[in-house]
C-alpha positions, 0 to 999 in steps of 0.5 A: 700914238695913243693921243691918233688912236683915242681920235680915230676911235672917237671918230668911229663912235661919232659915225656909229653915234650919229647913225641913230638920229632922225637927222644928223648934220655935218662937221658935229662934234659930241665930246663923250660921255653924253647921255641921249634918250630917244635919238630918233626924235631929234634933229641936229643941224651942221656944225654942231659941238655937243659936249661931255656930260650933256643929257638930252632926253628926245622923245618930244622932239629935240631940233638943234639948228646949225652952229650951236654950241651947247657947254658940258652938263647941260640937260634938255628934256622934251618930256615932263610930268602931268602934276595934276595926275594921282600918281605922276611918277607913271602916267601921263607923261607930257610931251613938248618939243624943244627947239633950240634955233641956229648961231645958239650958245648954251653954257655949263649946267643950263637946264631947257625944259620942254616946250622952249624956243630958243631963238636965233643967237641967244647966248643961254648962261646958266650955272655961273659963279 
């Protein structure tokens, strides 16, 4: 009964969840907790597995194609800091899209950085012992 109900639940989270993308495809999952800066900004496509622990961070533009996998603490930022600036930690900040292509795995602990392609099919292993 409590095993129905924490899947009921969770199915309702995802539904309110998803409601805050720019665009959220079907039959995704996000397993909680996860952490997404920026929702308006990022594009996910059909069959999508997003796993506890990821952060993504949107406010460049994230796009995630279909059927991508993307493994427990993994972190996309599509927002960096100007290195040449007086004082980073405040201004300017720098935005570049991620776009992480369709049939994509992305393992454990894998940090993409702003700007990247990942292309169609790429396996991303990261964080590996």
């Amino acid at each position: 009964m409590i095993n129905k109900l924490s899947q009921y639940l969770n199915k309702i989270r995802l539904i309110l969840f998803s409601l805050s993308f720019e665009k959220f495809g079907k039959r995704n999952s996000i397993s909680f907790p996860v952490h997404l800066e920026g929702k308006k900004y990022i594009i996910v496509g059909d069959d999508v597995s997003i796993n506890a622990y990821v952060h993504i961070w949107g406010h460049g533009g994230v796009k995630i194609g279909n059927r991508v996998l993307i493994a427990t603490h993994t972190a996309i930022t599509s927002l960096t800091h100007d290195y040449t600036y007086e004082n980073m930690r405040f201004e300017p900040i720098i935005a570049k899209p991620v776009v992480i292509e369709g049939d994509v795995w992305i393992d454990s602990n894998a940090v993409i950085n702003p700007g990247i392609t990942i292309g169609k099919g790429a396996v991303i292993g990261a964080g590996l012992l």
